[in-house]
C-alpha positions in Angstrom: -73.4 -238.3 24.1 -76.9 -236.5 23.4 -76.5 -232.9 23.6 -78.5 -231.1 25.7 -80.8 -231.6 28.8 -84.1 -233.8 28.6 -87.4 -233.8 30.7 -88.6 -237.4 31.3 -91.4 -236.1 29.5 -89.0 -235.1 26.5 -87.2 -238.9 26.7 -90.6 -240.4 25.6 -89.9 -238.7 22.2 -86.0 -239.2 21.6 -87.1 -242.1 18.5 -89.2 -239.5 16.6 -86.7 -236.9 16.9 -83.5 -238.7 15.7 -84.6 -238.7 11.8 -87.1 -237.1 9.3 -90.3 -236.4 10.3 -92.7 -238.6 7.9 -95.9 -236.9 9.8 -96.7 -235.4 13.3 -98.9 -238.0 14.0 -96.2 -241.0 13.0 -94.0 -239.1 14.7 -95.5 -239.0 18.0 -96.5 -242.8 17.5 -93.2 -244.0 17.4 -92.1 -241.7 20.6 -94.8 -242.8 22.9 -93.1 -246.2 23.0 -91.2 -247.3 26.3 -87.6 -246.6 26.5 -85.2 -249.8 27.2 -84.5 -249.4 31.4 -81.1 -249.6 29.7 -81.6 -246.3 27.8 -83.2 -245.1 31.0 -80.3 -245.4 33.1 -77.8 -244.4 30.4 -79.4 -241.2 30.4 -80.1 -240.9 34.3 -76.0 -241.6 34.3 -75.3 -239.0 31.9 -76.9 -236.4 33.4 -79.4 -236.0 30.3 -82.3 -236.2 32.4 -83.9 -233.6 34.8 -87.7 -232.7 36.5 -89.5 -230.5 34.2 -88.9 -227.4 35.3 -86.1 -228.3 37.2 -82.2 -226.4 37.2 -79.9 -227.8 34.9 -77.9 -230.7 36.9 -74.5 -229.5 37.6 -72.7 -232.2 35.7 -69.7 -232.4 38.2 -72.0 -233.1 41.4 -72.7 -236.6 42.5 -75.1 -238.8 40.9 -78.3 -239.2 43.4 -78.2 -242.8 44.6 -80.1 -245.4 47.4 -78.0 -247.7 49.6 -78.9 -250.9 47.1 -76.9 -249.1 44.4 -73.7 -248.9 46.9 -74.1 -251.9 47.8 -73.4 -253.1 44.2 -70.8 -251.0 43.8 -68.8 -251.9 46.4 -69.0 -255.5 45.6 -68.1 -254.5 42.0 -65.4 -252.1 42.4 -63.5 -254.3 45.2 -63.6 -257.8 42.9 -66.2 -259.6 45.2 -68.7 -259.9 41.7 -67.0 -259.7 38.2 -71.1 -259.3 36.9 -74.2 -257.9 38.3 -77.1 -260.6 37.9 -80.7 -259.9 39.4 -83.4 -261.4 38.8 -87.3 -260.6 38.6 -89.2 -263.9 39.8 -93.3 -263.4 39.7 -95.8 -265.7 41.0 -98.0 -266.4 37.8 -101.0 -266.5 40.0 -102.4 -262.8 39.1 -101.5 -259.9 36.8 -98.6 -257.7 37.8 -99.5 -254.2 39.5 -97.6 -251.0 40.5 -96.0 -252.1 43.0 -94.2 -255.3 40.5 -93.6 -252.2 38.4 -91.3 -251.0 40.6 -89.6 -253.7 40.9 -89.3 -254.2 37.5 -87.4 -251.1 36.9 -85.4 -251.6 39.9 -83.9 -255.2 39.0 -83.6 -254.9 35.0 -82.5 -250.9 36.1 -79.6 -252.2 38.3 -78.5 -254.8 36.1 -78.4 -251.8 32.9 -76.9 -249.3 34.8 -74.1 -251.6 36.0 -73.8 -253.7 32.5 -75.2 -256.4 34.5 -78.1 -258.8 33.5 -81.4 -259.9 34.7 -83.3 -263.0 34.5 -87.3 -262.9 34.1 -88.0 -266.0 36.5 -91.4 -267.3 36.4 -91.9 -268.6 40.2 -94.0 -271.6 39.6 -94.4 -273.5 42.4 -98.4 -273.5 43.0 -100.0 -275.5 40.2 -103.5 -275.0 41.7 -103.1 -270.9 41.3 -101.4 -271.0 38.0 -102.6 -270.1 35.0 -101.5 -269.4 31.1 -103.4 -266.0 31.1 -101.0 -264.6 34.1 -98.0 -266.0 32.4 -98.6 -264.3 28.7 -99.8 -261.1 31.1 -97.0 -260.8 33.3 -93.8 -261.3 30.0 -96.0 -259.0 27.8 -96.5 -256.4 30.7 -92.6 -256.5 31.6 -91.6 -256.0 27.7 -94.0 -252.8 27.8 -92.2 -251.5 30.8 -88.6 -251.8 28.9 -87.4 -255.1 30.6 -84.9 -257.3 28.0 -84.3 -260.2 29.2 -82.5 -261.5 26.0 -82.6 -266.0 26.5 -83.2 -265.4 30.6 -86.3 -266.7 30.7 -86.5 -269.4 33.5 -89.1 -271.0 35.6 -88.6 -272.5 39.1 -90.1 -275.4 37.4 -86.8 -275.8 35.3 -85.1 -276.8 38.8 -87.3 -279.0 40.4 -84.9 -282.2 39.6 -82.1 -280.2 41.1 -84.2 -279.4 44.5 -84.9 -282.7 44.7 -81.9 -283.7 44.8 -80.5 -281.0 47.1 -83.6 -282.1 48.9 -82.3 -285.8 49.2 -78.9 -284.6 50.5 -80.3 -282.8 53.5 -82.0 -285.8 54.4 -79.1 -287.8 54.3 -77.3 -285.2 56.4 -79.7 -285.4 59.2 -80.7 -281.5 57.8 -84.4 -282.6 57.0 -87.0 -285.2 57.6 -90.3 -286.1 56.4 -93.2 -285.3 59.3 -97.0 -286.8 59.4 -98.0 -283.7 61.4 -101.0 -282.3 59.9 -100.3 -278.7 59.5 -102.3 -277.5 62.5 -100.3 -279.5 64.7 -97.1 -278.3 62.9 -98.4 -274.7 63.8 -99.3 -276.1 67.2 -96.1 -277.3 67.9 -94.0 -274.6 66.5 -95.6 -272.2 68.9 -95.3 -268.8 68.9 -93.1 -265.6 70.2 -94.6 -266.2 73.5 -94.2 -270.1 73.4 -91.4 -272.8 73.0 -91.4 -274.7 70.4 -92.3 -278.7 70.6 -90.7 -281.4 68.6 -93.4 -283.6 66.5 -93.2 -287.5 67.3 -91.0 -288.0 63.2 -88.3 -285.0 64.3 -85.8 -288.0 65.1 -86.9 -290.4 62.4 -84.1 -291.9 61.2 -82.6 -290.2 57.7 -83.2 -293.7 56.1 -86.4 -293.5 57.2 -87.4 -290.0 55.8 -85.4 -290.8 52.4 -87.6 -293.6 52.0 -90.7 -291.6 52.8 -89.6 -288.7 50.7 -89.2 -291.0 47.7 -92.7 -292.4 48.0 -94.1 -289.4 48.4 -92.3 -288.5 44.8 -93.2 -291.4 43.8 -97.5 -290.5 44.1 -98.0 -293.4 47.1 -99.6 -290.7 49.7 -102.4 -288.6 49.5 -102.2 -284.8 50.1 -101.8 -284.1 53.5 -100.0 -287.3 54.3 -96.6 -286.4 54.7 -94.4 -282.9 54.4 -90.9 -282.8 54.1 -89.5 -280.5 56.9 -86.1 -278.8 57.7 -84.4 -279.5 61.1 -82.9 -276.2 61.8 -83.5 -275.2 65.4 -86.9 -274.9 66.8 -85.5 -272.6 69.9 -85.1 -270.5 67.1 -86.3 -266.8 68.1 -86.9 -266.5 64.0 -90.3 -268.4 63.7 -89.1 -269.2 60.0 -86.4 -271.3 61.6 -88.6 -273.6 63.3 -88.5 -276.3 61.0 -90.2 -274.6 58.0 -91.7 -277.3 55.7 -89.8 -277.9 52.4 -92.2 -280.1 50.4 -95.6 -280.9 50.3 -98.3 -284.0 48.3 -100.0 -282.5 45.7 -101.7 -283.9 43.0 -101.9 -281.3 40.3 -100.9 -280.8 36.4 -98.2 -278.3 36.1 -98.8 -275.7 33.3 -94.8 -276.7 33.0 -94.5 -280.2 33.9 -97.2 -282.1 33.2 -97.6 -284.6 35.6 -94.0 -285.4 36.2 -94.3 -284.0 39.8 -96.8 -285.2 42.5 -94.4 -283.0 45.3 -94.0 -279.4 45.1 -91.1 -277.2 47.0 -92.4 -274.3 49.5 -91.1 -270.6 48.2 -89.0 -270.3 51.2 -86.9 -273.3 49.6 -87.3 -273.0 45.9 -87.0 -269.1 45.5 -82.7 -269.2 47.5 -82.2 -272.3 45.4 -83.3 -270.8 42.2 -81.0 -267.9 43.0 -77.9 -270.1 43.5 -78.2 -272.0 40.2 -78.8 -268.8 38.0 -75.8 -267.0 40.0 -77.6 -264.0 41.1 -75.3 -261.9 43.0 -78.0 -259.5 45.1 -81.4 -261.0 45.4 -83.7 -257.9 45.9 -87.2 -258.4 47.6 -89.4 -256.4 49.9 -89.0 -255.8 53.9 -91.5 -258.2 55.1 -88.9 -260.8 53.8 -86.7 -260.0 55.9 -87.2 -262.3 58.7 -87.0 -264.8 56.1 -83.3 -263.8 55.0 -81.4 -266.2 57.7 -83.7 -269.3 56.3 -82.7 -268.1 52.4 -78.7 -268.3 53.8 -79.3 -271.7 55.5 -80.9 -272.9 52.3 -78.1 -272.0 49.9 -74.9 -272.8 52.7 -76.5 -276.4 52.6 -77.1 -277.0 49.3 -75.2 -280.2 48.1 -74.2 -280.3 45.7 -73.0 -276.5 46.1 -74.1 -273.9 44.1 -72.1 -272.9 40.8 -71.6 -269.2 42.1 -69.1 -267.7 44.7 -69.7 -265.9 46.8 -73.4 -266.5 47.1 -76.4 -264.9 46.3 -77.2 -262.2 48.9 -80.8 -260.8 49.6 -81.4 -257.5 50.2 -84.6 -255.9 51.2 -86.3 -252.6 50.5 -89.7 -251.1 51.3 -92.4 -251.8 49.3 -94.9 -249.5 47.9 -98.1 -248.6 49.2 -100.1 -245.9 47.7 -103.4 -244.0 48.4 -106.8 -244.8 46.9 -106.2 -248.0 45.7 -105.2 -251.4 46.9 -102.2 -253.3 46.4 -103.0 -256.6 48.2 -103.3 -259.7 45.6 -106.3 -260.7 47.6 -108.1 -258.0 47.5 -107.4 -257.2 43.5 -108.6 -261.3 42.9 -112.2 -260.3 44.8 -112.7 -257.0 43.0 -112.1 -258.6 39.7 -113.5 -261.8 40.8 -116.8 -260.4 42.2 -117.2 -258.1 39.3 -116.7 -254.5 41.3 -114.5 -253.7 38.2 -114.3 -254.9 34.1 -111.6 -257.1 34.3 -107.6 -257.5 35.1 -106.6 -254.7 33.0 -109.6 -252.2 34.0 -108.1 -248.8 34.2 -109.1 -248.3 37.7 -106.7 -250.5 39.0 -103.7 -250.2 39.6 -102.1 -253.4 37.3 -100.2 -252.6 34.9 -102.0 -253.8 32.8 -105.3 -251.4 33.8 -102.7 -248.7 33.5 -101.4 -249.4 30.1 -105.5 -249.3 29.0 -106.2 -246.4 30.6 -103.4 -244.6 28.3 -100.2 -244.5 31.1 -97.2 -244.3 28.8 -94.7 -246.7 30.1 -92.0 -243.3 30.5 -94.7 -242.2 32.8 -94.3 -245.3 35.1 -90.4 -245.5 34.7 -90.5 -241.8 36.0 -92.9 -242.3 39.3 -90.6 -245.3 40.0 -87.7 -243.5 40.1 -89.3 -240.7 41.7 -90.5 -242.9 44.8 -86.6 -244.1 45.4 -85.5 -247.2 47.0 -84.9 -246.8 50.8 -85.9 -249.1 54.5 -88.3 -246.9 55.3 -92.3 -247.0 55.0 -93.5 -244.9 51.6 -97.0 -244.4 51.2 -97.4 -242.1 48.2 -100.6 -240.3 47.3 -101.8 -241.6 44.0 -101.4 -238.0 42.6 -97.8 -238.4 42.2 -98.1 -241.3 39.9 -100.6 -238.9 38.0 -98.1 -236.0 37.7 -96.0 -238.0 36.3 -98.6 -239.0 33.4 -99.0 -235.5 33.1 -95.1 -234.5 33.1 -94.7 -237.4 30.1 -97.9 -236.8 28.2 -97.3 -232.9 27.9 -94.4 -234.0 25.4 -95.5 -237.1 23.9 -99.6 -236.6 23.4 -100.4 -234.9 20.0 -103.0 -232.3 20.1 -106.5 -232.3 19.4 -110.4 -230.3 20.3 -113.1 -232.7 21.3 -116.3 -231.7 23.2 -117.9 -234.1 25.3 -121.4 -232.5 26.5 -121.9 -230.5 23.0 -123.8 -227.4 22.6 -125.1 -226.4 19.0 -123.8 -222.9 18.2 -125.3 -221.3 14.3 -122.6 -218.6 13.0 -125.2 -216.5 11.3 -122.8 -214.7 9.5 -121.3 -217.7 8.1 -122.4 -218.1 4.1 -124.0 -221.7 4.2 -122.3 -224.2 2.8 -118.9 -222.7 2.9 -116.0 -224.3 5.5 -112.7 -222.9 5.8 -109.5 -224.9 6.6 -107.1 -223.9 8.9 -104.0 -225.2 10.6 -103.3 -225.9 13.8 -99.8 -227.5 15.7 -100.0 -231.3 16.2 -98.0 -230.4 19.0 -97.8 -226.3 20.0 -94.6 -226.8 21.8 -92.5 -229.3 19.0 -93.1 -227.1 15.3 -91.5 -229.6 13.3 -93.7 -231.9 13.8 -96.2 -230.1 11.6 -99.8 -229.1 11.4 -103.3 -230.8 11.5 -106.1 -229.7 9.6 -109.2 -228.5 11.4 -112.4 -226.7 9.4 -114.5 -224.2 10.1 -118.3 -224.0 9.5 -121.8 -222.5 9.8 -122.3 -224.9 12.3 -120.5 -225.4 15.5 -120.6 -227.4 18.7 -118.7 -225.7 21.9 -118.8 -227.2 25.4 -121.8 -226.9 26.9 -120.1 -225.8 30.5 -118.4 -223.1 28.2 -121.3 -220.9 28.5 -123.6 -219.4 31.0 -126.9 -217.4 30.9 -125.7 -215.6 34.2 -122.3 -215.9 34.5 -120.3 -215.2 37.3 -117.6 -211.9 37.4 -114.4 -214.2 36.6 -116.3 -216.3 34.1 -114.6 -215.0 30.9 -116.4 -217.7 28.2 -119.8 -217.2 25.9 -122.5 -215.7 27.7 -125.1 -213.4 26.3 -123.6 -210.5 24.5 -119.8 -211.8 25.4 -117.5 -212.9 22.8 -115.0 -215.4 23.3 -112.0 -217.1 20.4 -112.5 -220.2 19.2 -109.2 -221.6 20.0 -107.3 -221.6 16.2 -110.1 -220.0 14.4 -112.1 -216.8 14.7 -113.7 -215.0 17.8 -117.4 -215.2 18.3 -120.3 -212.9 20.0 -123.1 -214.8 21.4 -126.0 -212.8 20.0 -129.3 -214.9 20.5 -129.9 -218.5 23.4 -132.1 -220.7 21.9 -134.1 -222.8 24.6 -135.6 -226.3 23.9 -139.1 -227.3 25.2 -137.1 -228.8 28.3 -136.0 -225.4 29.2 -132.6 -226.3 28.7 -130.6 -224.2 26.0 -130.3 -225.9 23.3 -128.6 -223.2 20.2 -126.5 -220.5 20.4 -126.5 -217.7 17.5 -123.6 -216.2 17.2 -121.8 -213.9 14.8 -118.1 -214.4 14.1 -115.1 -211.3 13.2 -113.7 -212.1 10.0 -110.7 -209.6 11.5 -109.7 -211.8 14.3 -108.8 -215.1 12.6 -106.5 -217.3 14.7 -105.3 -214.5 17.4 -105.5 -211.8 14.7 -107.2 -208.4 16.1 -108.1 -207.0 19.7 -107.3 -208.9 22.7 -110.1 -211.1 23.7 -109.8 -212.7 27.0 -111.6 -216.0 26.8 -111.0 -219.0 24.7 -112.9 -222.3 23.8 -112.6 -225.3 21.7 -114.8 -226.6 19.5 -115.6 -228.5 17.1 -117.2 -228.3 13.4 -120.4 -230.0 12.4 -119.2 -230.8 9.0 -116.4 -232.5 10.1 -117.4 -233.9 13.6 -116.7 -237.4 14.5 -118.6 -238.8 16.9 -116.8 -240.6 20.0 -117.3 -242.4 23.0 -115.7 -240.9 26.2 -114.8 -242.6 29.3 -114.1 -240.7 32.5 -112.2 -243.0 34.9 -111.4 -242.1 38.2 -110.2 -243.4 41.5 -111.4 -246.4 42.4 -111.6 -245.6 46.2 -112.8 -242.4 47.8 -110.5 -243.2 50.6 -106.5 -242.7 50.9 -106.5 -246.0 52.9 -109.8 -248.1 51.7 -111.1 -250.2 54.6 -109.4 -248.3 56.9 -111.9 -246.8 58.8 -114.9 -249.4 57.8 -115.7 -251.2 61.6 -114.8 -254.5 60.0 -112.1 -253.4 57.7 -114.2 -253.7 54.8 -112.4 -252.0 51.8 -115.2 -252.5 49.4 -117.4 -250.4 51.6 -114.9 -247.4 50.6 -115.1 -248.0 46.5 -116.3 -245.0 44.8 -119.5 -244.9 43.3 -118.6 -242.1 40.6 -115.3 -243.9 39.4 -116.4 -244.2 35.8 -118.5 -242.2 33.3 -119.4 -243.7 30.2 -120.4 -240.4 27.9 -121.7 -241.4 24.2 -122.7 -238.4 21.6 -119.2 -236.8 22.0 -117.6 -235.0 19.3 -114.0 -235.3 18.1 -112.1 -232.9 15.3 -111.5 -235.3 11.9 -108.1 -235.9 13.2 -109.3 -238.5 15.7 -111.3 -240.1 13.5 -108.1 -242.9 12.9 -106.7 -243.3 16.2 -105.2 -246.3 16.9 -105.4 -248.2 19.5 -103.3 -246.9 22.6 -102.8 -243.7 20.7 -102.8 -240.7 22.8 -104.0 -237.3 22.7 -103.9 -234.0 24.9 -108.0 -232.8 24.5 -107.0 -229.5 24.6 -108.5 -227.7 27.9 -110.2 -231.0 29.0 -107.2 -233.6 29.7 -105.3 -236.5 28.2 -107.0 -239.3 26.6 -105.9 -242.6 24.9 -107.9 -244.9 22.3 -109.1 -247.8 24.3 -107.0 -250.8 23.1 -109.5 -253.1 23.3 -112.7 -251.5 22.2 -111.5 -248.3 20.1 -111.5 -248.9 15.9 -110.5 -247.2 13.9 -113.6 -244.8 12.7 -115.6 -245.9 15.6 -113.2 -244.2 18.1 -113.5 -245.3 22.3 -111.3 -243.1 24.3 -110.3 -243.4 28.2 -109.5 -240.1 30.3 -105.8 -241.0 31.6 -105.7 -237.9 33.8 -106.7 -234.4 34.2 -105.3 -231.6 32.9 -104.9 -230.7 36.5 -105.3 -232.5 40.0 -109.0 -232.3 41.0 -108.4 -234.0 44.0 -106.3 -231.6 45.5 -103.3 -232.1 48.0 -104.1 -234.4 51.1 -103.8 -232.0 54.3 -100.5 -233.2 56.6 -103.2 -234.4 59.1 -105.1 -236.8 55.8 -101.7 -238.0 54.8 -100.6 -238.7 58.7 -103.8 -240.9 59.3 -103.6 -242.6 55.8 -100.1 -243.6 56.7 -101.3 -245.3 60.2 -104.0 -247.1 59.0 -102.0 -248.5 55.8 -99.6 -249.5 59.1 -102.6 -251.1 60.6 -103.7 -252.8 57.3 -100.0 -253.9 57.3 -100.0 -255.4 61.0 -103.2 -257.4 60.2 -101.0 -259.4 57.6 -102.8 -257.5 54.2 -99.1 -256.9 52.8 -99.1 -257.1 49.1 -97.1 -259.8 48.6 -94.6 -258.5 45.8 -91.5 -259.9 45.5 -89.0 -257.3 44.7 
């Protein structure tokens, strides 16, 4: 058992605290790595983890839990399961986001918690949308999140002989039959809520018939389009999805998997139950606009012949999915901004793929935390993007190292400073964590402040440099602005200032204001990006006439800022590395464009939120129109 209680932001560091401290820096390295969920939920159990600031758990109340989690253990403690087994079953036809985050966490969470395990199912029934990319993407971003999967990695691909076959047997049990409907007149004749359902001309072909078909279309004799392969369930059917929902369908295309072995492809709606069956999954967890879709998932798996190898069978349950403000969710929608070049790429850090969180500088604690935060319920969420921030903040506070950069510099000349001299002095890597030691900072004649730190007129609560004020320099000495050089812009461009030798590092009288700084002799230059939210809207489209969620992107979502200046620490960041910039924010090394001595780094949140709290009235509307959104078939389709 670990002793004591532990903020989620405190979790993040567990590795670097359970042995000698080589350095601060190593140290907080090795803690900003992702717990296991396994870890996670072994702490969440115990008790060991709380909200910062939060009362001490009283260790002999009830563990907080969602109805999935009852579910399970019910079935466990009454003998219907000896073993948990989820699954997490992608589409690689994109990169995973937020919302597959969750999801993530939720499945490889349960399975932990309940000594369970989880398969990492690639869903890979769309050749045309497939790629490798998506593939190495979605593994590598489910490792960073703390998913172990152990030899459970599968592919729907690995069953296609089996659906076949299962596929054969409902022919020959008068449970399917092969159609030459095109698919408008399927839709036609399927009609609607409103309508009754017509059969198609093939509906009574004879099962010998269809088996033939079915094997010809294996075989490659029809083109695309020819012939589906259709269940005959009932097309009086209230359940649209039972009208004789299409199985199999033609299409020539190389399989990242199989090569050309397969000219047929099965349908989700048939592959995904089937895939459950033969891996055993006990609870099959997916998001609430699959639930009409549940009684086709049992009439696949009751039919299957030969039957499945697990009893009872796999049961689906569905949750709501996650929507959240100022971005978008829909895989649609991410394709066309990355696809039309409104952002950098899959993994730019204003969206919201895990990926483009992981570069931004999100530690994976930080994502762990604002899933479990949101909870698993039935009901609608729609979260304001400022949670998920918090909780970069809550994790960050523990787990980002200290350090002074300024990123609009203004010169400042210590007159009083001998030239040529420069003082060490020690400051905390991280002020509230001593043993993790001290980093170097020097002091010299010449300094660079922020330039927003001082003001030729400042206003009555403006407690920084101003003409004749004085002001600390955070770990060093105070300073008294004596002198304001102007440049032939106007602008001011030097300050001359004189230091007290009798204040050094909070030594002396009390002086209200502080700023950070850095040295000229020891500056290293840096390149700062400021990302922000993507949309300026909670709902983006929403309120555009023709739903246009494009016309909602923000213009001022990034700031590229060169001729930054960073204390020598930063001068060897790694990549991913991150740092609190002290009164400024947190800020990670870019992993892809950050080197070592030519240091890029990407704001990952404020210090604070400068967006504020939506009003009641903001988070009412954002919630109806993400309804609306929702009603006009934009769902993000993420399979929980």
């Amino acid at each position: 058992m670990l002793a004591g209680l532990l903020t989620l932001g405190a979790v993040s560091m567990m590795r670097a605290s359970s042995g000698p401290v080589a350095s601060g820096r190593a140290a907080l390295r090795a803690g900003a790595q992702a717990l296991t969920l396994r870890q996670l939920s072994a702490l969440r159990r115990a008790g060991r983890i709380v909200a910062k600031g939060a009362p001490a758990p009283d260790k002999d109340a009830p563990i907080a839990t969602n109805f999935v989690r009852n579910i399970i253990k019910d079935d466990l403690a009454s003998g219907k399961h000896a073993q948990l087994v989820t699954r997490f079953p992608p589409e690689p036809n994109g990169f995973l986001h937020i919302g597959h985050a969750k999801s993530i966490c939720l499945n490889f969470g349960l399975a932990d918690e309940f000594a369970g395990i989880t398969y990492m199912r690639l869903d890979d029934t769309n050749p045309l949308k497939e790629e490798q990319l998506y593939v190495d993407s979605i593994l590598d971003d489910v490792r960073w999140l703390g998913g172990d999967w152990g030899d459970r990695l599968t592919h729907a691909s690995d069953y296609f002989a089996q659906m076949y076959e299962i596929a054969e047997h409902l022919i020959e049990d008068g449970k399917a039959y092969v159609d030459s409907a095109s698919l408008e007149m399927i839709r036609e004749y399927r009609g609607n809520y409103a309508t009754a359902a017509r059969p198609t001309p093939d509906r009574e072909r004879p099962a010998a018939e269809s088996l033939e078909l079915f094997r010809r279309m294996r075989a490659g004799d029809f083109a695309e389009g020819k012939y589906v392969l259709r269940a005959k369930i009932d097309l009086s059917a209230a359940n649209m999805n039972m009208r004789d929902p299409v199985l199999y369908r033609v299409r020539h295309a190389t399989h990242p998997q199989t090569g050309d072995a397969w000219c047929i492809y099965p349908m989700y709606d048939y592959a995904h139950p089937i895939s459950d069956a033969l891996e055993s999954i006990t609870h099959s967890l997916c998001t609430l606009e699959f639930q009409d879709h549940r009684p086709l998932y049992d009439w696949v798996v009751h039919n299957m012949r030969p039957a499945p190898p697990c009893d009872p069978l796999p049961r689906q349950i569905e949750v709501s999915r996650l929507n959240i403000h100022f971005t978008v969710l829909s895989k649609r929608k991410l394709i066309r901004l990355v696809e039309e070049g409104h952002v950098r790429g899959w993994d730019d850090p204003r969206l919201p793929t895990i990926a483009g969180l992981r570069r931004r500088g999100y530690p994976p604690a930080a994502i762990q935390l604002f899933c479990d935060r949101t909870g698993i319920s039935k009901e609608d969420k729609n979260i304001d993007l400022a949670v998920l921030e918090d909780c970069a903040r809550e994790t960050l506070d523990a787990a980002a190292g200290r350090a002074m950069a300024v990123l609009d510099p203004l010169k400042v000349v210590v007159t009083n400073w001998p030239e040529g001299k420069t003082e060490p002095l020690d400051a905390p890597v991280h002020p509230k964590r001593p043993e993790l030691g001290s980093r170097t900072l020097s002091m010299s004649r010449v300094l660079f402040i922020e330039r927003d730190d001082f003001a030729l007129e400042p206003s009555p609560k403006f407690f920084r440099l101003s003409p004749g004020a004085e002001v600390r320099l955070r770990n060093a000495y105070a300073i008294r602005c004596d002198e304001v050089v102007h440049g032939a812009d106007g602008r001011v461009a030097e300050l001359r200032c004189t230091y007290d030798e009798s204040t050094k590092q909070g030594a002396g009288r009390k002086i209200k204001g502080i700023v950070h700084w850095v040295s000229e002799t020891a500056a290293v230059p840096l390149t700062v990006r400021l990302w922000d939210r993507l949309f300026s809207k909670p709902a983006p489209g929403a309120e555009q006439p023709d739903g246009d969620f494009l016309a909602d992107l923000n213009p001022g979502s990034v700031k590229e800022l060169s001729g930054c200046l960073g204390e020598a620490s930063l001068r060897d960041a790694r990549p991913g590395e991150q740092f609190q910039f002290e009164r400024l924010g947190y800020y990670a090394a870019d992993l892809v464009d950050s080197k070592p001595g030519s240091p890029v780094f990407n704001r990952v949140v404020t210090l604070r939120d400068t967006w504020g709290k939506l009003s009641v009235e903001e988070s009412e509307a954002a919630a109806r129109a993400m309804r609306k959104l929702d009603a006009a078939g934009d769902a993000p389709a993420a399979v929980v």
